[in-house]
N, CA, C and O atoms as a Maestro MAE file, in Angstrom:
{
 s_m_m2io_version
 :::
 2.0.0
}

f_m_ct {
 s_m_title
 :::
 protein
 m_atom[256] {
  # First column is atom index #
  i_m_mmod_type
  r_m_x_coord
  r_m_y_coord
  r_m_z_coord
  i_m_residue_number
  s_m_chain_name
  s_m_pdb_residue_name
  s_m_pdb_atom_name
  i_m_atomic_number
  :::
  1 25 10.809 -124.742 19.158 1 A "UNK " " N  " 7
  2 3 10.137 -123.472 19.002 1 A "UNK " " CA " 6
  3 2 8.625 -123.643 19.026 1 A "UNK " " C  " 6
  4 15 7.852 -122.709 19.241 1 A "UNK " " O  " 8
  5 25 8.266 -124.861 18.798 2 A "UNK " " N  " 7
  6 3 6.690 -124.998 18.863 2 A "UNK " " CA " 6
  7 2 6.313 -124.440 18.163 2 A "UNK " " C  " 6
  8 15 5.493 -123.671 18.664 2 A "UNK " " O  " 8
  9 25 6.460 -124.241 16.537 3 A "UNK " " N  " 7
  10 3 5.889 -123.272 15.748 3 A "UNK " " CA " 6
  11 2 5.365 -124.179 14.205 3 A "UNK " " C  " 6
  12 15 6.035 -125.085 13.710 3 A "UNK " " O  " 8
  13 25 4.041 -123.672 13.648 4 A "UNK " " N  " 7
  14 3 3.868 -124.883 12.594 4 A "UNK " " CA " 6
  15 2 4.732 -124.507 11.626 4 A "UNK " " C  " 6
  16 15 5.013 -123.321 11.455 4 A "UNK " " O  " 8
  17 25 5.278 -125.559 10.839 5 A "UNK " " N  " 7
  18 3 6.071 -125.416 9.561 5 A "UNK " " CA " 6
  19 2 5.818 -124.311 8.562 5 A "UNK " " C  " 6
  20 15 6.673 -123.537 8.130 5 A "UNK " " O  " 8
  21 25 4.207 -124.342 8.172 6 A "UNK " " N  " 7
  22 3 3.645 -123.527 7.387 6 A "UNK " " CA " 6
  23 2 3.314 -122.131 7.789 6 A "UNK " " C  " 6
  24 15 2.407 -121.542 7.201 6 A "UNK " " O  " 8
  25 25 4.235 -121.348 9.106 7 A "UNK " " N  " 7
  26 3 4.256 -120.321 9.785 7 A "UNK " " CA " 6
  27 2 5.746 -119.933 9.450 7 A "UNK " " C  " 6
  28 15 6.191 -118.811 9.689 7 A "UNK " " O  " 8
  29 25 6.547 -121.037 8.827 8 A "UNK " " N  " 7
  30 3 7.796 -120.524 9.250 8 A "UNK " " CA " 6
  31 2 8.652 -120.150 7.714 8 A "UNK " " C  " 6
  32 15 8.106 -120.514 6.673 8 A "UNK " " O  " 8
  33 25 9.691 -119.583 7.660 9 A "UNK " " N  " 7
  34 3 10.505 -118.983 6.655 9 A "UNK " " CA " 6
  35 2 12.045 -119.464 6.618 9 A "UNK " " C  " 6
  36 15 12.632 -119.438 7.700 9 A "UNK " " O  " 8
  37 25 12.585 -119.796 5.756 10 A "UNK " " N  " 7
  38 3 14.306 -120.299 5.757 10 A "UNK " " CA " 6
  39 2 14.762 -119.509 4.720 10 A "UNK " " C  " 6
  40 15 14.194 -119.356 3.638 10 A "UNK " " O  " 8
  41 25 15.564 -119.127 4.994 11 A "UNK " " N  " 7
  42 3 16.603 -118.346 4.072 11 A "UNK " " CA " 6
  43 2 17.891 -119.731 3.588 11 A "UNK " " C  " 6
  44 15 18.545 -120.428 4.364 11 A "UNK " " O  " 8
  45 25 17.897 -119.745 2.388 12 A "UNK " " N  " 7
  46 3 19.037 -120.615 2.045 12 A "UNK " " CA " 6
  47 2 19.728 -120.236 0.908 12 A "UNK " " C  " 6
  48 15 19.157 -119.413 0.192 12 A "UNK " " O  " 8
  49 25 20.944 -120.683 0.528 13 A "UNK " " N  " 7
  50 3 21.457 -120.583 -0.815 13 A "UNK " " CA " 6
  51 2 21.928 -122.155 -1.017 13 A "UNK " " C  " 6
  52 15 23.158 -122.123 -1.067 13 A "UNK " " O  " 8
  53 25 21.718 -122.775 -1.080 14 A "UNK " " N  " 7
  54 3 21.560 -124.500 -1.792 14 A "UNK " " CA " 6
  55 2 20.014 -124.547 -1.908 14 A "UNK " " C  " 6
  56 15 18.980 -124.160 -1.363 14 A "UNK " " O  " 8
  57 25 20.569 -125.367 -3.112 15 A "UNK " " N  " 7
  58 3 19.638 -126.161 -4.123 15 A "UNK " " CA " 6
  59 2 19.130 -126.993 -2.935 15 A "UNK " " C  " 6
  60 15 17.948 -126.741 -2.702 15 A "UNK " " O  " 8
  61 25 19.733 -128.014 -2.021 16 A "UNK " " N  " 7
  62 3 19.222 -129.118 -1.208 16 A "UNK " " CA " 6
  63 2 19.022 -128.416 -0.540 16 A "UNK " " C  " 6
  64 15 17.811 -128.496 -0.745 16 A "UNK " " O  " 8
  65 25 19.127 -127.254 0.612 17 A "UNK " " N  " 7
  66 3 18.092 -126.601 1.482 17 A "UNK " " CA " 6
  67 2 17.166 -126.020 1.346 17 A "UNK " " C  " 6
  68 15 16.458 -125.734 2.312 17 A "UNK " " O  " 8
  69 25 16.829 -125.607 -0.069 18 A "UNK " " N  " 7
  70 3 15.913 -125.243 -0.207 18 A "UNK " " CA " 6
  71 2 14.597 -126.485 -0.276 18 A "UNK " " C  " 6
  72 15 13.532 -126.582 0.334 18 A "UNK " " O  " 8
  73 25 15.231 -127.289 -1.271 19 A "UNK " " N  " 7
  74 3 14.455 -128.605 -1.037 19 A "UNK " " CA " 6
  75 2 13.965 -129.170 -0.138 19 A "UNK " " C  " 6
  76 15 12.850 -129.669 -0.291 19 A "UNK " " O  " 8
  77 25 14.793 -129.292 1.349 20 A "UNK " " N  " 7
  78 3 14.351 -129.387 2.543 20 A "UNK " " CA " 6
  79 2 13.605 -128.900 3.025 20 A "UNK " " C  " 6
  80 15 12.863 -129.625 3.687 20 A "UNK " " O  " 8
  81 25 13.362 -127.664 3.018 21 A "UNK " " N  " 7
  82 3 12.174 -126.307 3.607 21 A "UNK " " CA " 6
  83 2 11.261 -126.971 2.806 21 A "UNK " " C  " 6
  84 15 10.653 -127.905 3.328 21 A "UNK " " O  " 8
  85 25 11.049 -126.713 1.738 22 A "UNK " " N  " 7
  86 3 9.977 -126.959 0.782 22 A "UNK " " CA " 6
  87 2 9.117 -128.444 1.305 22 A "UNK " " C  " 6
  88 15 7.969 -128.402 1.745 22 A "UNK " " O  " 8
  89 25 9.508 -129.067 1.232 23 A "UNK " " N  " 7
  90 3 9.940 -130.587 1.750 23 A "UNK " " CA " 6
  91 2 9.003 -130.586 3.706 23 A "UNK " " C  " 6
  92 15 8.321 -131.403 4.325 23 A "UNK " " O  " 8
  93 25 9.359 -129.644 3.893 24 A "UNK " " N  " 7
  94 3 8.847 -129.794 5.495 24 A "UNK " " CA " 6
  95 2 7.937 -128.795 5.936 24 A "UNK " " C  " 6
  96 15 7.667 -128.462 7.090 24 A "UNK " " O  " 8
  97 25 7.259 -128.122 4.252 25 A "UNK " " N  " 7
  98 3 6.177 -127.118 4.654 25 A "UNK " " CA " 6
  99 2 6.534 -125.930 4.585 25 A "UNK " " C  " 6
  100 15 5.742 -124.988 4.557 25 A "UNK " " O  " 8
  101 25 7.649 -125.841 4.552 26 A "UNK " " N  " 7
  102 3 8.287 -124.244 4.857 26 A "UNK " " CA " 6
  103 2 8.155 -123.229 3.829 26 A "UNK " " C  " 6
  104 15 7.967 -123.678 2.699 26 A "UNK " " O  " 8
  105 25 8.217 -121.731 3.972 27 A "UNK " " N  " 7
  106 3 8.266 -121.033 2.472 27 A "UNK " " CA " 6
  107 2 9.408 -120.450 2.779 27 A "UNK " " C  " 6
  108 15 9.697 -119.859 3.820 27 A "UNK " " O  " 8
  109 25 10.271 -120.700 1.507 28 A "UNK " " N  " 7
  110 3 12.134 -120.178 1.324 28 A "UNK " " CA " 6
  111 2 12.199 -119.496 0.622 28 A "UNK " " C  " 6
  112 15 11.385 -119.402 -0.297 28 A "UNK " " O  " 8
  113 25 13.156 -118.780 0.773 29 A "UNK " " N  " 7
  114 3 13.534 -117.854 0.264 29 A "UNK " " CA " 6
  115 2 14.983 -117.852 -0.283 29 A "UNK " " C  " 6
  116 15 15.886 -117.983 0.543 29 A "UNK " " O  " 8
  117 25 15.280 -117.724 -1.530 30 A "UNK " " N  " 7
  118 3 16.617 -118.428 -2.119 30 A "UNK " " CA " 6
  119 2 17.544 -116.664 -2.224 30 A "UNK " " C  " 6
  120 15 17.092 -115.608 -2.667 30 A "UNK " " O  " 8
  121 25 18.856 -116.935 -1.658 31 A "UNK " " N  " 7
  122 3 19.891 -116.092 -1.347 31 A "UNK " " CA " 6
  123 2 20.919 -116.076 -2.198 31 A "UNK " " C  " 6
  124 15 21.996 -116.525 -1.807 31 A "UNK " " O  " 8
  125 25 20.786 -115.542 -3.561 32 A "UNK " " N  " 7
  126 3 22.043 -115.666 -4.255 32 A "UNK " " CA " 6
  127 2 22.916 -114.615 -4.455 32 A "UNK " " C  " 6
  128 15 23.232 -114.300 -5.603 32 A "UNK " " O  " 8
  129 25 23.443 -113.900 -3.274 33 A "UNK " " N  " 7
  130 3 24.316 -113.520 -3.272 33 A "UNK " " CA " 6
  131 2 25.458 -113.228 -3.164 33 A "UNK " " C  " 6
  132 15 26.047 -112.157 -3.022 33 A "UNK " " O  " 8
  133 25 25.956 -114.918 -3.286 34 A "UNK " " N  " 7
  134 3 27.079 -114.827 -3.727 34 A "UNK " " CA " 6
  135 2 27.799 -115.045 -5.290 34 A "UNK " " C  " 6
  136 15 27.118 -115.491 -6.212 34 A "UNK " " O  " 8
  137 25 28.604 -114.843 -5.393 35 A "UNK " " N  " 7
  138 3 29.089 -114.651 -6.213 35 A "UNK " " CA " 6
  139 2 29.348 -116.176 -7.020 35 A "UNK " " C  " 6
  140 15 28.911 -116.555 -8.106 35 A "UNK " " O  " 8
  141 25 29.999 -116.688 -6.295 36 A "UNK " " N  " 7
  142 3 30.370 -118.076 -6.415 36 A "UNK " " CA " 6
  143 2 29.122 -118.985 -6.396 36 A "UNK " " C  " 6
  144 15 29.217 -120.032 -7.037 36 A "UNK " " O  " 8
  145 25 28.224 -118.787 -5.895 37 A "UNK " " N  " 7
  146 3 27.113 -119.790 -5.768 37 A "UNK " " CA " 6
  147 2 26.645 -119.775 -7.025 37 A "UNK " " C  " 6
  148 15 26.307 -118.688 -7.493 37 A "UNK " " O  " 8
  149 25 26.546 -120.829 -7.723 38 A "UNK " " N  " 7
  150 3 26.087 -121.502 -8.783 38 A "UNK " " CA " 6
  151 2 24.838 -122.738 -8.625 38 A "UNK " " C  " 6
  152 15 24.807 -123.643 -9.458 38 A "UNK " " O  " 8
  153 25 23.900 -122.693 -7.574 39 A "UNK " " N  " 7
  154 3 23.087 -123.256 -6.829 39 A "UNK " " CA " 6
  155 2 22.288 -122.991 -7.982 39 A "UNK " " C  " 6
  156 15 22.399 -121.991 -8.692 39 A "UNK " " O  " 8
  157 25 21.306 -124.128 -8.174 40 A "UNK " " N  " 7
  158 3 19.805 -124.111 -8.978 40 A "UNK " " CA " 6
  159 2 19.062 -123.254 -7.502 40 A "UNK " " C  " 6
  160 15 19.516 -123.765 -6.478 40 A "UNK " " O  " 8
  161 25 18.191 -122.259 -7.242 41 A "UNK " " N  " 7
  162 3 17.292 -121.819 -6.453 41 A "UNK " " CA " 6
  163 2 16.259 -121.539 -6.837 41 A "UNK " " C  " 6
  164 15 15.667 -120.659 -6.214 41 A "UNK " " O  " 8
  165 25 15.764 -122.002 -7.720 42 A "UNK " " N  " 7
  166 3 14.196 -121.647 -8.945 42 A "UNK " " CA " 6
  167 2 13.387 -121.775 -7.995 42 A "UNK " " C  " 6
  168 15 12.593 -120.863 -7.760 42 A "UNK " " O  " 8
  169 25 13.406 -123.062 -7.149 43 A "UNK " " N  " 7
  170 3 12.032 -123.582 -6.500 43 A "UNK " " CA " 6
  171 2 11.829 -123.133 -5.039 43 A "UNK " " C  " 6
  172 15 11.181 -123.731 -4.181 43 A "UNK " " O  " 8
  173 25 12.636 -121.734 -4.885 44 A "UNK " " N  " 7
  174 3 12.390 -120.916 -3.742 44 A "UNK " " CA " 6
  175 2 10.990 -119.664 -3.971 44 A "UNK " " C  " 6
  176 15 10.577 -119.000 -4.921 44 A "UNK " " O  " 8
  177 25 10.700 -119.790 -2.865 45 A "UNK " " N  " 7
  178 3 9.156 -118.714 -3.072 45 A "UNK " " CA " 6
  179 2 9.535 -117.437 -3.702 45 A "UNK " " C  " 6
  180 15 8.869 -116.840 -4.548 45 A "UNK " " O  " 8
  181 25 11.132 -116.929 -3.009 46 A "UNK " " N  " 7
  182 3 11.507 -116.032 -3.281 46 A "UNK " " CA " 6
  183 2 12.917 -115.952 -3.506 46 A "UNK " " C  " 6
  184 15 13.636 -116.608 -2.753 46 A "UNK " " O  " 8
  185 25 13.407 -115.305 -4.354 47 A "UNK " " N  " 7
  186 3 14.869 -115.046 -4.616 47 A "UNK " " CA " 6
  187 2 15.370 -113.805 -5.079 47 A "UNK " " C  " 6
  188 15 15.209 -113.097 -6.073 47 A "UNK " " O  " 8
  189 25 16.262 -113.765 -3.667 48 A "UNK " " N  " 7
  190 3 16.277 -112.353 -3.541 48 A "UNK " " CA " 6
  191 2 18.648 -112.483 -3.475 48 A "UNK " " C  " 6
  192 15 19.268 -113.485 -3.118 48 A "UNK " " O  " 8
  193 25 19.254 -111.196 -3.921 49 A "UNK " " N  " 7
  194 3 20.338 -110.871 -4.134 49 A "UNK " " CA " 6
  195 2 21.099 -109.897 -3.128 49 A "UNK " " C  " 6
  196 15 22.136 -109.328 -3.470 49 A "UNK " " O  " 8
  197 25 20.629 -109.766 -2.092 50 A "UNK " " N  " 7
  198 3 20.645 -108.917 -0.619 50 A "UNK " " CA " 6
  199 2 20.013 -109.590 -0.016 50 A "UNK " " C  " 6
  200 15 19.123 -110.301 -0.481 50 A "UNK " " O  " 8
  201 25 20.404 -109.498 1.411 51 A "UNK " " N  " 7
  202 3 19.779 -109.857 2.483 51 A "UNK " " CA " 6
  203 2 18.680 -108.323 2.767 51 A "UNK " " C  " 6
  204 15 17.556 -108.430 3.258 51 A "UNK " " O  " 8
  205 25 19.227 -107.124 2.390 52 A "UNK " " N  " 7
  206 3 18.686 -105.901 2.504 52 A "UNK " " CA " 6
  207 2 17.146 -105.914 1.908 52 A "UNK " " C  " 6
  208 15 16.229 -105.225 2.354 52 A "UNK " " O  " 8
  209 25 17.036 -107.030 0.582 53 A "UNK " " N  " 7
  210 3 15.654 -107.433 0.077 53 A "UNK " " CA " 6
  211 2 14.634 -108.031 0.633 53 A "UNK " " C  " 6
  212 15 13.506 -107.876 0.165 53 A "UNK " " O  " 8
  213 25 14.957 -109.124 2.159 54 A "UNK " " N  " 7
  214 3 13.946 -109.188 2.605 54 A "UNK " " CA " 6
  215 2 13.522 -108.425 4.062 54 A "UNK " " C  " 6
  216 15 14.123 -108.284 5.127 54 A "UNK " " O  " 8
  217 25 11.997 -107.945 3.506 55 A "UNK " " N  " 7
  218 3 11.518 -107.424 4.833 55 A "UNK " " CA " 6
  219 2 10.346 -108.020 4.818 55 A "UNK " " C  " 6
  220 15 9.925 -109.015 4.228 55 A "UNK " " O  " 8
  221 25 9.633 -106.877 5.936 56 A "UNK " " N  " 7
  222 3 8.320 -107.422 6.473 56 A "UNK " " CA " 6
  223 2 7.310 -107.456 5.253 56 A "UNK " " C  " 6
  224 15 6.318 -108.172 5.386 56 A "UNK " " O  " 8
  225 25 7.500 -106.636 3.895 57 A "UNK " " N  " 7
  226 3 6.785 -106.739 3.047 57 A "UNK " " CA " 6
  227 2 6.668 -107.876 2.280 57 A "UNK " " C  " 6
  228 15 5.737 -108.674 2.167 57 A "UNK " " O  " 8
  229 25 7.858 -107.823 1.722 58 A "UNK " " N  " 7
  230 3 8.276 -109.296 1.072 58 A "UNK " " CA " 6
  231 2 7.918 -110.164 1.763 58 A "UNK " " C  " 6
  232 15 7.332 -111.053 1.146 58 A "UNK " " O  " 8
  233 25 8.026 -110.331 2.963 59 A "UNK " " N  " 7
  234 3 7.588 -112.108 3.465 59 A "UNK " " CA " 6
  235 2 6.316 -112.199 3.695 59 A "UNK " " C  " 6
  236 15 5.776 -113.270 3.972 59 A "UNK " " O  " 8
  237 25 5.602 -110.906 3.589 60 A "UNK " " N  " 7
  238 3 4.251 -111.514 4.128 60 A "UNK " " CA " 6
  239 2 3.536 -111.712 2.558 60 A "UNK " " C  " 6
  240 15 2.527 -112.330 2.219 60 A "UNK " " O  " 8
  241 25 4.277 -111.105 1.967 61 A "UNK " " N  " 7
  242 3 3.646 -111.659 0.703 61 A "UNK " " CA " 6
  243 2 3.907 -113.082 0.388 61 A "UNK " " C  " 6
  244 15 3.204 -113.585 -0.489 61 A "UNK " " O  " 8
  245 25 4.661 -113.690 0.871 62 A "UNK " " N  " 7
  246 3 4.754 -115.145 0.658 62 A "UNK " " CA " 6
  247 2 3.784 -115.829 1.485 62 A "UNK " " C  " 6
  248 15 3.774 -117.060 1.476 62 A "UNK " " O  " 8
  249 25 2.924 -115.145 2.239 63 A "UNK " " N  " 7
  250 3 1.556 -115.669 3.351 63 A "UNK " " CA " 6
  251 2 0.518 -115.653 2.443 63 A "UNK " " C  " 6
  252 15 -0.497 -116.294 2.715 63 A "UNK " " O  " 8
  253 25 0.604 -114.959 1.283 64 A "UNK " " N  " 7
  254 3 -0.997 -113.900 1.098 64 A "UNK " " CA " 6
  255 2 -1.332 -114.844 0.151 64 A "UNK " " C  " 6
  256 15 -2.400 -114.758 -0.456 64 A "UNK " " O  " 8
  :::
 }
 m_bond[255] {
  # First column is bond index #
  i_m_from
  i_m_to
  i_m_order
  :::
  1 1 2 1
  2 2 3 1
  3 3 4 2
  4 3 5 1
  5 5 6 1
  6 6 7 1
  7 7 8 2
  8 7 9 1
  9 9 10 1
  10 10 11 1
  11 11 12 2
  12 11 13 1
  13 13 14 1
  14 14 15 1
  15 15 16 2
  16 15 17 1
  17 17 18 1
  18 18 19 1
  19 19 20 2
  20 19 21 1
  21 21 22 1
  22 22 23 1
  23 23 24 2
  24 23 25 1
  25 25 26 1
  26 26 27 1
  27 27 28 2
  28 27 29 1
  29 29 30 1
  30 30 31 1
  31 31 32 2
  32 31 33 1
  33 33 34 1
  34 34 35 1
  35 35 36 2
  36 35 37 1
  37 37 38 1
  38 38 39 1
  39 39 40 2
  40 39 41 1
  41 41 42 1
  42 42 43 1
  43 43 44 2
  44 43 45 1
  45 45 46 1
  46 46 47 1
  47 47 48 2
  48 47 49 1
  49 49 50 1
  50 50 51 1
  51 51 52 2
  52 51 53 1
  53 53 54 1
  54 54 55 1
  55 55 56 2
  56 55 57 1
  57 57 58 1
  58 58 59 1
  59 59 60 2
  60 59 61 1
  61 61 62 1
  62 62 63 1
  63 63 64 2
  64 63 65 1
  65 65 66 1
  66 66 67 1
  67 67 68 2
  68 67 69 1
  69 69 70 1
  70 70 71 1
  71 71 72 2
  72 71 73 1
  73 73 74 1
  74 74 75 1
  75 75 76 2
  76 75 77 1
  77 77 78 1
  78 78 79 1
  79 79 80 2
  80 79 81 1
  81 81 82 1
  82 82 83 1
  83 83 84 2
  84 83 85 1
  85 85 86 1
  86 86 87 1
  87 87 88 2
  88 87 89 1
  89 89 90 1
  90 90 91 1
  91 91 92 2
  92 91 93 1
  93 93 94 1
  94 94 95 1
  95 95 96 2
  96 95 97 1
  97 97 98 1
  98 98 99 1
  99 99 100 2
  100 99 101 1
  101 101 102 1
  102 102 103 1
  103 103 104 2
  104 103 105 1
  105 105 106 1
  106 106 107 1
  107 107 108 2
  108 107 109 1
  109 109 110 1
  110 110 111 1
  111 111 112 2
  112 111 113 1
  113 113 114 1
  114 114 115 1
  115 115 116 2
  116 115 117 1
  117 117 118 1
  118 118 119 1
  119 119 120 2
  120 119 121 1
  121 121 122 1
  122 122 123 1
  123 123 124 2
  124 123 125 1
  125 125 126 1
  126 126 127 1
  127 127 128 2
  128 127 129 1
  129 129 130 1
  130 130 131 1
  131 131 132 2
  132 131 133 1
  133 133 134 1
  134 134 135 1
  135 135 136 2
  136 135 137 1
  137 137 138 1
  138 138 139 1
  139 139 140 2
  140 139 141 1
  141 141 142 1
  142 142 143 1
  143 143 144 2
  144 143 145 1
  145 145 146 1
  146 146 147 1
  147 147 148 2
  148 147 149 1
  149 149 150 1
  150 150 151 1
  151 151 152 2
  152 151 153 1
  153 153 154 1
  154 154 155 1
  155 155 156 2
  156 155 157 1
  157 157 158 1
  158 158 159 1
  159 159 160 2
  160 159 161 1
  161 161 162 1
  162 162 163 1
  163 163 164 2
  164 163 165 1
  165 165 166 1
  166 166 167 1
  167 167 168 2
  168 167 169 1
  169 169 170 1
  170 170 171 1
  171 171 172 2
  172 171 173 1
  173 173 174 1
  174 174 175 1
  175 175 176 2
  176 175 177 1
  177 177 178 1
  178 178 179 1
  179 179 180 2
  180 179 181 1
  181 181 182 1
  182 182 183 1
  183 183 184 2
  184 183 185 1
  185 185 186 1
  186 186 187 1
  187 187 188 2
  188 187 189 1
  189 189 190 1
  190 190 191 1
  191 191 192 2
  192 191 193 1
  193 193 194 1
  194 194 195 1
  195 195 196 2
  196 195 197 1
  197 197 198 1
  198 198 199 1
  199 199 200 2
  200 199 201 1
  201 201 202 1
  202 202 203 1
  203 203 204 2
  204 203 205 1
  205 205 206 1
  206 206 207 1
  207 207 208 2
  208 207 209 1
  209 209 210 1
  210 210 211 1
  211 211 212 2
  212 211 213 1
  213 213 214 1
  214 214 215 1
  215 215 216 2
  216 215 217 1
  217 217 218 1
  218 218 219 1
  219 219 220 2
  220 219 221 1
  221 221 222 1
  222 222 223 1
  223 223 224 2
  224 223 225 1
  225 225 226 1
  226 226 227 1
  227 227 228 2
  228 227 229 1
  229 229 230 1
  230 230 231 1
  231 231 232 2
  232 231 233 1
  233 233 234 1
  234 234 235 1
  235 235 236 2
  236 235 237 1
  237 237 238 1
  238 238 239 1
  239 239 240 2
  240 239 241 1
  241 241 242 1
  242 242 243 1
  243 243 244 2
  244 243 245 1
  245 245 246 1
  246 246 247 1
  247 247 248 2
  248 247 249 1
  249 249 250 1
  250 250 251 1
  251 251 252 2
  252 251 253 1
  253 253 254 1
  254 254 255 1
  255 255 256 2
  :::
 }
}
């Protein structure tokens, strides 16, 4: 994609993907909506319980 790390966004629900993003510059965004997921996601920029929660607002606030 040719795009810098610190341009880019991951949506995850693990503890270790989020770590990874974090890890490679990235700003994440932690997905706990499931039910079953019992994932640590603290160290996501954002954590959100819908996918319906992120928009263009929310993420650019993770720029600002």
């Amino acid at each position: 994609m040719n795009v810098n790390p610190n341009k880019c966004v991951v949506i995850e629900d693990s503890e270790n993907g989020i770590k990874a993003a974090k890890k490679a510059g990235m700003k994440c965004v932690g997905f706990a909506g499931l039910k079953h997921n019992k994932q640590n996601l603290s160290s996501a920029d954002l954590i959100v319980s819908a996918y319906s929660d992120v928009n263009f607002y929310s993420l650019q606030q993770l720029f600002d």
